[in-house]
N, C-alpha and C positions, 0 to 999 in steps of 0.2 A: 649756485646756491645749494644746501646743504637739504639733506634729505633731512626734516626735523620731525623728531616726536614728543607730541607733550601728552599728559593727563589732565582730568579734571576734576577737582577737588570742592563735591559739596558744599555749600555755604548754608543756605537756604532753600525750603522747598514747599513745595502745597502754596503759591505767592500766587497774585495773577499776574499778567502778561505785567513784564519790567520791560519799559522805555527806557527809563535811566541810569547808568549805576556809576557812582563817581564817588573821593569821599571827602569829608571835612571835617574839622577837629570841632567840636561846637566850645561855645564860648566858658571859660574856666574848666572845661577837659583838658586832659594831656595827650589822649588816643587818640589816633587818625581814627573813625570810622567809616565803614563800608555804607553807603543811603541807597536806597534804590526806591525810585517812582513807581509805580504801577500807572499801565494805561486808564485805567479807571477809577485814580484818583486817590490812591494812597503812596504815601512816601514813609517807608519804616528804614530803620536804623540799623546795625549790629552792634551791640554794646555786648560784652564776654559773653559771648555764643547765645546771646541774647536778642532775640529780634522785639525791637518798640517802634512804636508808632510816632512819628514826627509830627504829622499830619494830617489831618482824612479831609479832603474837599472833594468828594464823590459828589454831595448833593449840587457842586457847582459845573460839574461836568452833564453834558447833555446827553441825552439818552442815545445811549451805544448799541450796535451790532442789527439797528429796529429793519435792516434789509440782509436779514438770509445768518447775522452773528458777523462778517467780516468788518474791519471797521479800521480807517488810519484816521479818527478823530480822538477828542480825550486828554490826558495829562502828556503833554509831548514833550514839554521841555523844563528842566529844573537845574539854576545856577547860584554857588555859592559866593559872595563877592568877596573878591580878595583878601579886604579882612574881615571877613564875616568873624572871623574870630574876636574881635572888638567891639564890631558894631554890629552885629546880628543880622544882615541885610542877606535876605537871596531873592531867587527872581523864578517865575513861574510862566510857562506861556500852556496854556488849554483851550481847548473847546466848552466856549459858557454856555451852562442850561439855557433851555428857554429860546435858541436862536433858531432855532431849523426852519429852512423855508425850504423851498420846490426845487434849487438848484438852477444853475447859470440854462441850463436847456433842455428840452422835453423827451428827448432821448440818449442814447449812448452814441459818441461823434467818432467818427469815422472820416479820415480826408478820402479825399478821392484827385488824385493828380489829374485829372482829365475834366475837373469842374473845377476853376477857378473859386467859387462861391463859397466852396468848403475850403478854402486855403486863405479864407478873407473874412472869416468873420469875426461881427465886433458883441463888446460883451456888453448889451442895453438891459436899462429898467435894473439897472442894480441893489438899490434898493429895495428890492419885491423881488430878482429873480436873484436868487444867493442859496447854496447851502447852509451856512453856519456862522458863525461870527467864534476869530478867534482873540485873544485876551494876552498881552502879557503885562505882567503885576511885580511891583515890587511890596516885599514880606522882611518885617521885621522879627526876629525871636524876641521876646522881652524877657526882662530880667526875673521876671516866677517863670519860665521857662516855654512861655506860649506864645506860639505866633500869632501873630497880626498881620492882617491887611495894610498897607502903609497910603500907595497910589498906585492906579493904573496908567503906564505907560504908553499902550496901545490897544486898539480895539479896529482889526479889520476884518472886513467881512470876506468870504472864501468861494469861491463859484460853485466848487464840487466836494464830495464827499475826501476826496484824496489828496496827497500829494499837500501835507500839511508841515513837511520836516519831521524828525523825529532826534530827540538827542538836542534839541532846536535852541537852546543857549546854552552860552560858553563866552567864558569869558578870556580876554586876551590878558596875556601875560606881557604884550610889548608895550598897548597904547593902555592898558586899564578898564577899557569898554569891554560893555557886554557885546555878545555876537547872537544876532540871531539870523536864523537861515529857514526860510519860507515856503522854498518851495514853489513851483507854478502853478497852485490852485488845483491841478486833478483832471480827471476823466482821463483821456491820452491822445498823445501828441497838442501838448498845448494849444486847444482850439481855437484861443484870442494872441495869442505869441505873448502871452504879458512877461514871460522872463527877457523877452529884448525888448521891451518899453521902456525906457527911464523912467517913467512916471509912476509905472503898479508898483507896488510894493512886493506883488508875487515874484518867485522869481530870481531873487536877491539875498545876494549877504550883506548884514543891513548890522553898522557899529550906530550903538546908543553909547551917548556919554550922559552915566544915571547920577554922574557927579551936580549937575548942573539941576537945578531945583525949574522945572518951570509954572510952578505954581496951578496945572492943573494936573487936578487927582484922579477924572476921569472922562477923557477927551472922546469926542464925538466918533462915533462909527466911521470907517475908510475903506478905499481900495488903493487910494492913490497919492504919492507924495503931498502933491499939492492941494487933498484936503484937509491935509493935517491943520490944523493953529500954529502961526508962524515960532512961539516957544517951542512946539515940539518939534517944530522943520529945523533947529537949531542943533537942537540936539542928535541927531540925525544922521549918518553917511552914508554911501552905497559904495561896498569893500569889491563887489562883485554882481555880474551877471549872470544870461545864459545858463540858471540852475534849473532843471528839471525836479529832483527832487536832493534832498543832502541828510543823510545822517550826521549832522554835527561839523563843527572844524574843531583838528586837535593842531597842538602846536610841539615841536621840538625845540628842545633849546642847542644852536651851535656857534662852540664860540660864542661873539656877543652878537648873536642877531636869533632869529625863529623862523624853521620851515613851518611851512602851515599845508596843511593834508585834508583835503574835504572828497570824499567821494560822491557821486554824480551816479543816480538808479536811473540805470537804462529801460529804451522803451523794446525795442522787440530783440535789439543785437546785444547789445553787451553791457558792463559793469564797468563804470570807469572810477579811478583812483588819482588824484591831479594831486601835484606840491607846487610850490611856490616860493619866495623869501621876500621877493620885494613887490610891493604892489602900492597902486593910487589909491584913498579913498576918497571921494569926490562927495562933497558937500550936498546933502536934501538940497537948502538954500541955493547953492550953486547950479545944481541937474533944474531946478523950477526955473531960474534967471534965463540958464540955457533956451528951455523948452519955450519961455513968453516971447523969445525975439527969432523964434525960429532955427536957433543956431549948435553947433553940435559942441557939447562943451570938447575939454583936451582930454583925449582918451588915449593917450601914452602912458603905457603902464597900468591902467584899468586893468583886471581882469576878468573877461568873457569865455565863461567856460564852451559857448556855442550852438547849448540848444535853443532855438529847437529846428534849428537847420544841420546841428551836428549831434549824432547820436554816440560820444567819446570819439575816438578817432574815424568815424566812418561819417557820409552823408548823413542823414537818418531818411530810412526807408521802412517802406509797407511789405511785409513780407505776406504773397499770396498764394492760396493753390493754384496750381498750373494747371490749365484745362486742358493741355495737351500729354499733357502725363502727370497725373496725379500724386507720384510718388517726388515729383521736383515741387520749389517753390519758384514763383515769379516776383523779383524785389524790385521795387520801385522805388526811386528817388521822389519821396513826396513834396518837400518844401525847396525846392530848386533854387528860387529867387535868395531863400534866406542862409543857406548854404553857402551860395557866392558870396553875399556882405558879410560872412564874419570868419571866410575862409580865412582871413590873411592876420587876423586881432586874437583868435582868439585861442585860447591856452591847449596844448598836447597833452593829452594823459600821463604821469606815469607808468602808468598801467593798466590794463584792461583784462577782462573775461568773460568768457562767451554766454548766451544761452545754449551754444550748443556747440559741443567739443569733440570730437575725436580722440584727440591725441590721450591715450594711456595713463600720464602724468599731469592732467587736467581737470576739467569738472563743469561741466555743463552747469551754469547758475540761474540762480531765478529773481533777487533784486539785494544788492548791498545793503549790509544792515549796521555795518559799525566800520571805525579806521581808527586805529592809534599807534602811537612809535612805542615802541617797547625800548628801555632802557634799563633795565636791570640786568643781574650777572644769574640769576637764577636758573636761564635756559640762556648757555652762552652762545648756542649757531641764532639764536634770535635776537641779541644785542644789537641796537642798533636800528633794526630793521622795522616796518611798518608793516605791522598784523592788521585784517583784515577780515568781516565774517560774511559769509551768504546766506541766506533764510533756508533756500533748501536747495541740495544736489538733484538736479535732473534724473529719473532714472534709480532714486533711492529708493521708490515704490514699491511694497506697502508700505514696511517703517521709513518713512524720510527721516531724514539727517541734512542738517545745516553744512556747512562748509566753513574748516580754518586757513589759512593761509597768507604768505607772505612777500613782501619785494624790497627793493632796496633801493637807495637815488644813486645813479652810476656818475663818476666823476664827469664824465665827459656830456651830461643835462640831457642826454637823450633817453627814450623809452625805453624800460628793464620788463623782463618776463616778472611772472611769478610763480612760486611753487607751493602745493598744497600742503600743510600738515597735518601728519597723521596722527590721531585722535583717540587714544586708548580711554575707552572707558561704553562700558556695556548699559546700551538704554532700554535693552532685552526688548520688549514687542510695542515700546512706547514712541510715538512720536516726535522728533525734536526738532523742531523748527531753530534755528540761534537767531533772534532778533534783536538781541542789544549785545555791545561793547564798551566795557568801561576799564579805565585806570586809574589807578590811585594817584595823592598828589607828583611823586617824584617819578612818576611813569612806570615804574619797576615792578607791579603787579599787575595785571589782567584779569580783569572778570567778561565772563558769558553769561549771557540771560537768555532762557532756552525756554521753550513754549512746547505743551503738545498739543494745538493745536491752533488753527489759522483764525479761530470765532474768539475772541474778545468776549464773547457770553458763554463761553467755557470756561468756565470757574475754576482757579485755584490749581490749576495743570503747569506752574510756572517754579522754575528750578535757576538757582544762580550759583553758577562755578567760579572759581578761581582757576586759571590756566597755568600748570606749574608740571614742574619735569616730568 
């Protein structure tokens, strides 16, 4: 792979932290425009170097940053449907005011390989013990040009403050459903395993078919398939397992089929980057039938990404000081049992990257922030290829710097390196976290959403590039 350099060309600036940036033609326009979400519940537009407001639903987001400013709750996810250009329809997933409770457990969870008890525990009194409740809605634009509320498609409650998705709907280009992607509820090392439960919701890449009308507009609070109402269990699949947390799924088009690219934020080792082409989705309806008679439905072709027995291509392990030389670490293989059952099912990386790197041509990471294929002729050693961002380079300290870079699918389906690219453009003593990735409709431009800093109650510190030669 080629040594690549790109720059990065101002869009927007003074915004706060962007979650999303993607863009859509709104109805009777002729211009693609650029939309970007903000974490805190605004969604503005770029019309001629003009930044407008789509939307403000701040007062429906629930109060952010209230432990220390960091915060992965708030406006996570925003998708345009297909033809939104016709029918005005997008789709929203947030964190609703008003939910906060005390959280799935009374302190920060810690496994311990050596106590069974911490490798077994279940998540009771759900109801009373939850962090938040999160929301995704379907929005109509009307014709004077304002959105509207339509119906709520889901409302499930979250154990922890984290680990909520981000980028969290997308809609398929193959089957027409929306995608949403959840996440395993937070804190770390999934302390209930809910991403290899078929029943949680946590966990999962979960297709809605919003075609289908189920006649309720705002379904009862969940954590689990099968409290849903049998209308909405209809509507319903599970595309995938074993996710710890995902920024999104982007899809490629080749030929007449679509690789699909969802990245996987590692717990203490690495960054993983997974593709795929062909995959199961297995019916809500189906995984419940499964689950009533005890029985394991057909899981051929499922895909199970493997946490949280597999941290991308490694076991997942506890990385600790050595009490016999301080300067070494002692790593443990934490989840043993769950390692072995999804050894053999479940999906290889593309690609991976480290928290901590060596090698010269490298970069020590700290949690994946965005995946998309690039397909334009703009930057030609990147055609083709699958860009990729990290929040910050290890060792960037004091000004951090996020991280760009790239891989490719090798003919022969086995695991490709990656190489980083370098990044002309001067952020002089400011901070730059890159926490989002976005593409236009035909793939062929790239945007960065870049933060100075890591608090959510750091106001207006948020800058969006375009990625160009």
């Amino acid at each position: 792979m080629r040594n690549v350099k790109v720059g990065l060309r101002p869009i927007v600036s003074k915004i706060n932290l962007p979650t999303v940036l993607k863009t859509a033609i709104l109805p009777g326009d002729s211009i693609e425009r650029l939309f970007i979400a903000t974490q805190v519940g605004e969604i503005f537009y770029i019309g001629n170097g003009v930044t407008r407001t789509f939307l403000d639903i701040r007062q429906r987001i629930l109060t952010l940053g209230s432990s220390g400013g960091y915060d992965e709750r708030g406006l996570l996810g925003l998708a345009f449907h297909p033809e939104f250009y016709y029918n005005g329809l997008f789709y929203l997933h947030y964190s609703a005011a008003g939910t906060q409770g005390p959280g799935a457990l009374p302190k920060p969870f810690t496994p311990d390989p050596c106590d069974p008890r911490t490798l077994n525990l279940k998540w009771i009194n759900r109801e009373t013990q939850f962090d938040h409740i999160d929301t995704v809605e379907e929005w109509i634009l009307q014709s004077n040009g304002q959105p509207q509320k339509r119906r709520t498609l889901l409302n499930v409650r979250r154990p922890f403050m984290n680990h909520n998705g981000v980028n969290s709907l997308n809609f398929s280009p193959e089957t027409g459903k929306l995608i949403l992607t959840t996440g395993d509820g937070g804190s770390g090392y999934d302390p209930f395993n809910l991403s290899q439960d078929d029943m949680e919701i946590a966990g999962k890449i979960i297709e809605i078919d919003v075609s289908k009308n189920t006649f309720i507009d705002n379904p009862p609070v969940v954590t689990r398939f099968n409290e849903l109402p049998a209308p909405i269990q209809e509507t319903f699949s599970v595309m995938a397992k074993g996710v710890r947390n995902i920024p999104g799924i982007s899809f490629q088009r080749f030929y007449h089929q679509y690789i699909k690219y969802v990245g996987n934020v590692g717990q203490d080792l690495e960054e993983s980057i997974f593709s795929f082409v062909q995959y199961k989705s297995i019916p809500v309806p189906q995984l419940i039938q499964a689950s009533l008679m005890n029985s394991v439905p057909d899981l051929d072709g499922f895909i199970n990404f493997g946490w949280r027995g597999w941290e991308g291509a490694f076991p997942t392990s506890m990385i600790k000081g050595c009490s016999a030389n301080p300067n070494l670490d002692a790593k443990n293989i934490v989840y043993y049992d769950e390692a072995i059952k999804t050894s053999v099912r479940r999906l290889q990386p593309l690609t991976s990257y480290y928290h901590r790197d060596s090698r010269p041509d490298k970069f020590g990471g700290t949690a994946l922030t965005g995946v998309q294929p690039y397909l334009g002729n703009g930057i030609p050693a990147l055609t083709g290829a699958v860009v990729f961002t990290d929040l910050a380079r290890k060792g960037s300290q004091p000004q951090v710097r996020g991280a760009l870079a790239y891989t490719r699918i090798r003919q022969d389906g086995k695991p490709n390196d990656y190489h980083v690219m370098n990044t002309h453009y001067d952020f002089g003593s400011q901070l730059a976290y890159y926490v989002s990735l976005g593409a236009n409709l035909d793939q062929t431009r790239l945007y960065l959403g870049v933060y100075g800093s890591m608090k959510v109650t750091d106001f207006n510190q948020g800058t969006v590039f375009e990625i160009v030669p």
